[in-house]
C-alpha positions as CSV (number, residue, x, y, z in Angstrom):
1,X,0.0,0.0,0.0
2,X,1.3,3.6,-1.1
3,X,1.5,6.7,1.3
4,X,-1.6,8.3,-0.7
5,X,-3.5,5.6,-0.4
6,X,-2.7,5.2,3.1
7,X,-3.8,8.8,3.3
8,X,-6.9,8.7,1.7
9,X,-7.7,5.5,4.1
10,X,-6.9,7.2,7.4
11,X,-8.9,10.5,6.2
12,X,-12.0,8.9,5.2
13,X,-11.9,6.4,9.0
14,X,-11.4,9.9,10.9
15,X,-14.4,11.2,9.2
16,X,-16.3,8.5,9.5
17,X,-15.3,7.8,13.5
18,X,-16.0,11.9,13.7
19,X,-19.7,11.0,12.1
20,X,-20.3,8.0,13.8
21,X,-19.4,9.4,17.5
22,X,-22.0,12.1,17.0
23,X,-24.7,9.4,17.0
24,X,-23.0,7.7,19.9
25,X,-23.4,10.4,21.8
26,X,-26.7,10.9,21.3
27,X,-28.1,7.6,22.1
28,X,-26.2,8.2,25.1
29,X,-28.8,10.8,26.3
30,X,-31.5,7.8,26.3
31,X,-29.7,6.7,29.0
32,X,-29.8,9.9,31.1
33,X,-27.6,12.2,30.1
34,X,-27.1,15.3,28.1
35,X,-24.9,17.7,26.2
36,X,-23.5,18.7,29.6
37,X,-22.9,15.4,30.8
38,X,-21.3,13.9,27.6
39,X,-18.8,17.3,27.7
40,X,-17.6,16.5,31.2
41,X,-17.5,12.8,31.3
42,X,-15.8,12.7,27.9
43,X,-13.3,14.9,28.6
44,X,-12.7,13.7,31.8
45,X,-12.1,10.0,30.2
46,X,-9.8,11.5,28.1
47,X,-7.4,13.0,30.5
48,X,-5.6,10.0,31.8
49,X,-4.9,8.7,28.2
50,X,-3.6,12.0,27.1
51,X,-1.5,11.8,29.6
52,X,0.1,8.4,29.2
53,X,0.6,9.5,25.4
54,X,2.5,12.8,26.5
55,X,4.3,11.3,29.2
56,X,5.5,8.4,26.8
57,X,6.3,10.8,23.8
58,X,8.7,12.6,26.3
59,X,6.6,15.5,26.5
60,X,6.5,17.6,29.0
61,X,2.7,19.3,29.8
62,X,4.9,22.5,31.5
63,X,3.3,25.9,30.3
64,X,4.6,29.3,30.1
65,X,3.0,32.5,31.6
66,X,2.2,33.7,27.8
67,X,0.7,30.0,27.0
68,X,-1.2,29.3,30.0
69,X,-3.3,32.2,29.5
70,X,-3.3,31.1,25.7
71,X,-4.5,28.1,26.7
72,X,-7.5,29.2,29.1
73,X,-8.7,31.5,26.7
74,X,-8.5,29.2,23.7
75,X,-9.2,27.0,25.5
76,X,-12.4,28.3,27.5
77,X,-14.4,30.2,23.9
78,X,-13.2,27.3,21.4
79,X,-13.3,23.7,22.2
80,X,-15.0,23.8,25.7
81,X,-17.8,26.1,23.8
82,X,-18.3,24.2,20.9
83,X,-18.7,20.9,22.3
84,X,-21.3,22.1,24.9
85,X,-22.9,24.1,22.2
86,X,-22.8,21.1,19.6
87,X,-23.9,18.2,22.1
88,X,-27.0,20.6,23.7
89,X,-28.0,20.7,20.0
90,X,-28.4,17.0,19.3
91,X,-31.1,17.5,22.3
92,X,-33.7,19.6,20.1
93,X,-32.6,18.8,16.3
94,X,-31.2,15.5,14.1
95,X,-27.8,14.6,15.0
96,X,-27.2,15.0,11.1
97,X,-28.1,18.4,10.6
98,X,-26.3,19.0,13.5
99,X,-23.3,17.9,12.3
100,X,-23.7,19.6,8.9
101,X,-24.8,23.4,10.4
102,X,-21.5,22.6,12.5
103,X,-19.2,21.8,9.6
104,X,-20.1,25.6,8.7
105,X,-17.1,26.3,10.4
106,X,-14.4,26.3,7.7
107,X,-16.9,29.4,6.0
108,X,-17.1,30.8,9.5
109,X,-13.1,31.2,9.7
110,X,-13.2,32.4,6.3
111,X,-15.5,35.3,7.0
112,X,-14.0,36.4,10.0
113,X,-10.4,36.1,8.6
114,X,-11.8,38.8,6.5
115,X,-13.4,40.8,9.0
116,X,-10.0,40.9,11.6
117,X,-7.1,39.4,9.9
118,X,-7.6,41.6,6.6
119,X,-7.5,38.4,4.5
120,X,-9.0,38.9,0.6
121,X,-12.0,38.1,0.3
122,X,-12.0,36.2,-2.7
123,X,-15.2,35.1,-5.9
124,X,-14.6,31.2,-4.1
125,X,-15.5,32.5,-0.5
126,X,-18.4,34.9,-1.6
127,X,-19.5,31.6,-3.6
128,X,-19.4,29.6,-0.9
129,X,-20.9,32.1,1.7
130,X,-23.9,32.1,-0.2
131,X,-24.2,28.6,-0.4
132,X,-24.2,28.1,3.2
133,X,-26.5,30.7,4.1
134,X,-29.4,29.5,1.5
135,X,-28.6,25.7,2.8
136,X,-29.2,27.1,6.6
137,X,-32.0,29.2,5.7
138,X,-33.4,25.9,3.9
139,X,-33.3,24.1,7.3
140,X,-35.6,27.1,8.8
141,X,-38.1,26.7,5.9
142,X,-38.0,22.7,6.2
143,X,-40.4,23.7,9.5
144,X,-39.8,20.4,11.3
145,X,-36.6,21.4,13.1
146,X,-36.5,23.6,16.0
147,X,-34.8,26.9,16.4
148,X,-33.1,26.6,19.6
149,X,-31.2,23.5,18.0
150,X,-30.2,25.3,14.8
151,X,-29.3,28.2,16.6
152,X,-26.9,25.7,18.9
153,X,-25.8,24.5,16.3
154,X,-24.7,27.3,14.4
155,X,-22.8,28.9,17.7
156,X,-20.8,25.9,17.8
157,X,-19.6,26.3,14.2
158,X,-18.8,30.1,15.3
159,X,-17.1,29.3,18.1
160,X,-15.4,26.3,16.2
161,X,-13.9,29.0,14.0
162,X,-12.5,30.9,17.4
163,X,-10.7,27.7,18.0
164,X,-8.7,27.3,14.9
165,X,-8.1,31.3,14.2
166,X,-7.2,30.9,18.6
167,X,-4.4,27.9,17.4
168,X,-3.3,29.7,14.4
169,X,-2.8,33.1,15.7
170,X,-0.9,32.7,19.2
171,X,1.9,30.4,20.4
172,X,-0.5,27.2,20.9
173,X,0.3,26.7,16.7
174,X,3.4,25.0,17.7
175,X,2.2,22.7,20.7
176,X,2.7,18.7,20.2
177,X,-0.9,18.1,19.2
178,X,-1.6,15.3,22.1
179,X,0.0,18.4,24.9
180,X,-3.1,20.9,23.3
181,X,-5.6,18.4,23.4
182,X,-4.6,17.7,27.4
183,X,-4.8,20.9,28.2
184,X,-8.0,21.7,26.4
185,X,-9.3,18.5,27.8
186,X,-8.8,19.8,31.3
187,X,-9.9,23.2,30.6
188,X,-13.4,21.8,28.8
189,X,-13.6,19.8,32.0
190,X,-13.3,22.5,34.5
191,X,-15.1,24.6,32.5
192,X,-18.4,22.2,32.2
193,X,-17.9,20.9,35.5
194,X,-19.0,24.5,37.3
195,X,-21.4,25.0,34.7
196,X,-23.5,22.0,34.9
197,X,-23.0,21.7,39.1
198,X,-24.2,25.0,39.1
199,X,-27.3,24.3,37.1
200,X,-27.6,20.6,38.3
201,X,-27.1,19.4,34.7
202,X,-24.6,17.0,35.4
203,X,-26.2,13.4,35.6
204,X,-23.8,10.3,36.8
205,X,-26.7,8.1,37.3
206,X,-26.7,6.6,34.1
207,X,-27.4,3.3,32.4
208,X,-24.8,0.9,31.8
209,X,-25.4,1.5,27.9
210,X,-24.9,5.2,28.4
211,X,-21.6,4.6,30.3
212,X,-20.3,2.4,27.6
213,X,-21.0,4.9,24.8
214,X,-19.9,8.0,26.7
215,X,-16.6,5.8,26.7
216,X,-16.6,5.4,23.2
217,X,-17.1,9.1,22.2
218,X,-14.0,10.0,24.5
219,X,-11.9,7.0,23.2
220,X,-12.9,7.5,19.5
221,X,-13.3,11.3,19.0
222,X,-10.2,12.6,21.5
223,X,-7.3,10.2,20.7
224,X,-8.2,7.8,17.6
225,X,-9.8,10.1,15.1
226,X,-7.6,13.5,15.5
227,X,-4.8,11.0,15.1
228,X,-5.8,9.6,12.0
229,X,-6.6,13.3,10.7
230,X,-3.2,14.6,11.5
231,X,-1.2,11.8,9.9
232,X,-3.7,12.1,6.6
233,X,-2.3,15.9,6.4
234,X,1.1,15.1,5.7
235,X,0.4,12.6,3.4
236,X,-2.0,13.4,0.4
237,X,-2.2,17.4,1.6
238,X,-4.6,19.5,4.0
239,X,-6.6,20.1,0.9
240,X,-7.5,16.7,-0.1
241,X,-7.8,15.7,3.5
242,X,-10.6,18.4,4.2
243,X,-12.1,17.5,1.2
244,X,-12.2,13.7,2.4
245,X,-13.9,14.9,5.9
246,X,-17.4,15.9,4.5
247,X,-17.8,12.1,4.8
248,X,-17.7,13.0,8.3
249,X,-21.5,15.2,8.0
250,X,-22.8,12.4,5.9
251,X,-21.6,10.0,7.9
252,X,-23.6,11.8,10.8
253,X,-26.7,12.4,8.7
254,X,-27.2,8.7,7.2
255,X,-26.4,7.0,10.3
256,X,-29.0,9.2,12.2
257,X,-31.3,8.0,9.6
258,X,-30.8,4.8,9.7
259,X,-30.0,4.2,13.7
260,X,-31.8,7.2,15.0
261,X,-34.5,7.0,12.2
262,X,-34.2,10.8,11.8
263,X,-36.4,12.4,8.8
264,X,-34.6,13.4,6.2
265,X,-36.5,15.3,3.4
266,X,-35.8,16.5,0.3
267,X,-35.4,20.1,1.9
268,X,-33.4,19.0,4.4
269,X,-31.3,17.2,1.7
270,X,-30.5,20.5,-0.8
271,X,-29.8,22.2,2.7
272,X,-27.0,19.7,3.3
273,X,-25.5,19.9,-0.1
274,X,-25.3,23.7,-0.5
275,X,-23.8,23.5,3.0
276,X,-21.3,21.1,2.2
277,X,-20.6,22.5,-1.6
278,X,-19.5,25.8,0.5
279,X,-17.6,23.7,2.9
280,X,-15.5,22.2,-0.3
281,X,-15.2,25.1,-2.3
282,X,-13.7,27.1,0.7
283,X,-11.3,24.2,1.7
284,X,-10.4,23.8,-2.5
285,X,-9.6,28.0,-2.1
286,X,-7.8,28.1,0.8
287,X,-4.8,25.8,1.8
288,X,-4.5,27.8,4.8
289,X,-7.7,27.6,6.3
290,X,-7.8,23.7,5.5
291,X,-5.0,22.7,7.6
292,X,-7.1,24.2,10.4
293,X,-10.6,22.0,9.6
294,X,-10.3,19.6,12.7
295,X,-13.9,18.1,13.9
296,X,-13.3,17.5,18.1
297,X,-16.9,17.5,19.7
């Protein structure tokens, strides 16, 4: 087997793992808990493993004064956000859509590289602004989906897009990948630990089914699939391998359908492919942006 086509084969098993979690978590809140819950407990799975990896890579989890506060910032409005933003979602619409309003996020950095960073905005990105804005306002007119989980949705694409301008633009750019995703771990953690004790949103009294899952989504999503993601890069290019991860809001919207038995319509289905067709056209246009697309709920 060639390094392409070992490439291509790790890309497309990170999107699908990416895609496939998504539904694990949500059967997980059949078994008592929520987007609060899952946030905690799978971040709080993740920690020790992290650890074993860094500690076994020689890597030592020491932080400046300059990255610490990198880190808690980041930290805090990007990956602790978006995962409490993208999980409460799956409680009011389809995991799928879900999934796809969230993979708005490589337009999202686009736009506000435009808006702060002075980047050009180019004929591909107005192209593919459009798109996504007529495939979400597609989902509104579909009727059957409710605001409050579009909405959710949509933050967590925004706050997505903090995340990867956050990594790009300070000194976490040149962190060992498993030392970032420790320390964001542990910062989510904190982070939706006070939240839901304070609102009484954390639930531990869950079925044995929802442990198992819970597991899963920590296992899968925090150490297999970001792994598989970063060695595609090198290999066939952050182009191609952005390209390849759409499979991950397919993945997520025919195994909702399927295992969930979430409607999809014909609506619902143009939505998904103007969304996506902005996603691919901004990831075609923009190398830089590409490298960024990494999916961690």
């Amino acid at each position: 087997m060639n390094t392409r086509t070992k490439g291509i084969l790790a890309a497309i098993l990170s999107a699908f793992l990416f895609g496939s979690t998504a539904i694990m978590g949500r059967i997980s809140y059949n078994g008592g808990s929520n987007g609060i819950t899952l946030t905690f407990l799978r971040n709080l799975f993740a920690l020790p493993v992290l650890l074993f990896i860094t500690r076994s890579k020689g890597v030592s989890l020491r932080l400046t004064r300059e990255e610490f506060f990198s880190v808690v910032l980041v930290g805090a409005f990007g990956p602790s956000l978006t995962t409490l933003l993208l999980y409460s979602s799956y409680e009011f619409i389809p995991v799928g859509i879900a999934t796809i309003l969230h993979y708005m996020a490589p337009v999202t950095v686009a736009i506000v590289s435009v808006l702060f960073f002075k980047e050009h905005l180019s004929s591909f990105k107005i192209i593919s602004l459009v798109l996504g804005v007529t495939g979400i306002a597609l989902f509104f007119e579909a009727g059957t989906l409710k605001v409050q989980g579009i909405i959710l949705a949509l933050l967590s694409s925004c706050t997505y897009a903090v995340y990867m301008l956050g990594v790009e633009h300070t000194s976490l750019r040149t962190f060992y990948y498993f030392k970032l995703s420790f320390w964001f771990c542990l910062v989510s953690m904190i982070i939706s630990g006070i939240f839901g004790g304070l609102r009484g949103d954390i639930h531990l009294h869950l079925t044995f089914t929802a442990w198992v899952f819970t597991f899963l989504v920590s296992m899968l999503v925090s150490v297999v699939a970001i792994t598989l993601f970063q060695t595609a890069i090198p290999l066939i290019g952050s182009s191609t391998t952005a390209i390849i991860s759409t499979i991950e809001p397919i993945t997520g919207l025919v195994m909702g359908w399927i295992i969930l038995s979430e409607e999809i319509s014909i609506v619902k289905l143009i939505g998904s492919f103007l969304v996506l067709s902005g996603v691919c056209i901004t990831a075609l246009a923009s190398r830089k942006t590409a490298v960024k697309v990494i999916v961690a709920e």
